[in-house]
N, C-alpha and C positions, 0 to 999 in steps of 0.2 A: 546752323552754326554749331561745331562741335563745342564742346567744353572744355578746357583745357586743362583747368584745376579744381579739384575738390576740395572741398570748403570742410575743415574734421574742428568741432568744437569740443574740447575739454570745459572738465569743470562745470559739466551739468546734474541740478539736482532737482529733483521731483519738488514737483507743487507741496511747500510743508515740507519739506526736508531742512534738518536745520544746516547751517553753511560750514559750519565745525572752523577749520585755518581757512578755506576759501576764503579770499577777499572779491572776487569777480566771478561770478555763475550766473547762469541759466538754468531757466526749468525746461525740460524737452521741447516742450509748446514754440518757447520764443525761440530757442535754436532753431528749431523749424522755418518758423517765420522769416527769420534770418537768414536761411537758405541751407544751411549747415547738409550734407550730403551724410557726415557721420557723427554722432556726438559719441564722449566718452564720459561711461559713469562708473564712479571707480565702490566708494566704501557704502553709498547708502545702498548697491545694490550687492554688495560683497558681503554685509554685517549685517542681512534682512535677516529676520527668524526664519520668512519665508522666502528667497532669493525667485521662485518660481514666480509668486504671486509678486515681489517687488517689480520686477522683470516685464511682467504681466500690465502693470500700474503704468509703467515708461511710455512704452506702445500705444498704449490705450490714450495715454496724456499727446501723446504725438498725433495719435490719430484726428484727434480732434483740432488741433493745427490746421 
Protein backbone atom coordinates (compact mmCIF):
# COMPACT_ATOMS: atom_id res chain seq x y z
CA UNK A 1 0.00 0.00 0.00
CA UNK A 2 1.59 3.41 -0.96
CA UNK A 3 1.67 6.08 1.57
CA UNK A 4 -0.18 8.98 0.92
CA UNK A 5 0.88 11.41 3.51
CA UNK A 6 3.79 12.19 5.65
CA UNK A 7 3.46 12.59 8.93
CA UNK A 8 6.19 16.18 9.89
CA UNK A 9 6.02 16.76 13.64
CA UNK A 10 7.10 20.27 15.03
CA UNK A 11 8.00 21.14 18.35
CA UNK A 12 10.50 18.52 19.11
CA UNK A 13 12.94 18.67 21.86
CA UNK A 14 15.85 16.36 23.01
CA UNK A 15 15.57 14.16 26.00
CA UNK A 16 16.38 17.17 28.90
CA UNK A 17 15.83 20.01 26.81
CA UNK A 18 13.89 22.56 28.65
CA UNK A 19 10.38 23.29 26.74
CA UNK A 20 11.22 27.33 26.76
CA UNK A 21 7.12 28.94 25.19
CA UNK A 22 6.44 25.30 23.96
CA UNK A 23 3.28 24.05 25.46
CA UNK A 24 3.15 20.53 23.40
CA UNK A 25 6.59 18.67 22.48
CA UNK A 26 8.29 15.60 21.74
CA UNK A 27 11.53 14.18 22.27
CA UNK A 28 12.73 12.67 18.93
CA UNK A 29 12.33 9.02 20.37
CA UNK A 30 8.37 9.53 20.83
CA UNK A 31 8.01 11.28 17.54
CA UNK A 32 9.42 8.37 16.16
CA UNK A 33 7.23 6.08 17.76
CA UNK A 34 4.52 7.99 16.71
CA UNK A 35 5.32 7.49 13.09
CA UNK A 36 6.37 11.04 12.38
CA UNK A 37 8.32 10.70 8.82
CA UNK A 38 9.99 14.26 9.72
CA UNK A 39 10.38 16.14 12.93
CA UNK A 40 11.30 19.65 13.24
CA UNK A 41 13.86 21.07 15.73
CA UNK A 42 14.22 24.61 15.71
CA UNK A 43 16.35 26.68 18.92
CA UNK A 44 17.77 23.72 21.07
CA UNK A 45 19.55 22.70 18.10
CA UNK A 46 20.10 26.40 16.59
CA UNK A 47 21.54 27.99 20.18
CA UNK A 48 23.71 24.54 20.80
CA UNK A 49 27.47 25.76 21.65
CA UNK A 50 27.89 22.82 19.82
CA UNK A 51 25.08 22.57 16.94
CA UNK A 52 27.24 19.55 15.37
CA UNK A 53 27.31 17.57 18.48
CA UNK A 54 23.48 18.72 19.29
CA UNK A 55 22.57 17.44 15.81
CA UNK A 56 24.62 14.39 16.69
CA UNK A 57 22.36 13.84 20.20
CA UNK A 58 18.86 13.97 17.91
CA UNK A 59 19.93 11.08 15.65
CA UNK A 60 21.36 9.00 18.06
CA UNK A 61 18.08 9.63 20.40
CA UNK A 62 15.89 8.56 17.22
CA UNK A 63 17.93 5.82 16.60
CA UNK A 64 17.19 4.06 19.50
CA UNK A 65 13.41 4.50 18.88
Amino acid sequence: MKKEFLIVTPGVRPSGAEFADQKRVMTPAEAVRAGSDYIVVGRTHNRAADPVRAAQAIVDEMEKA
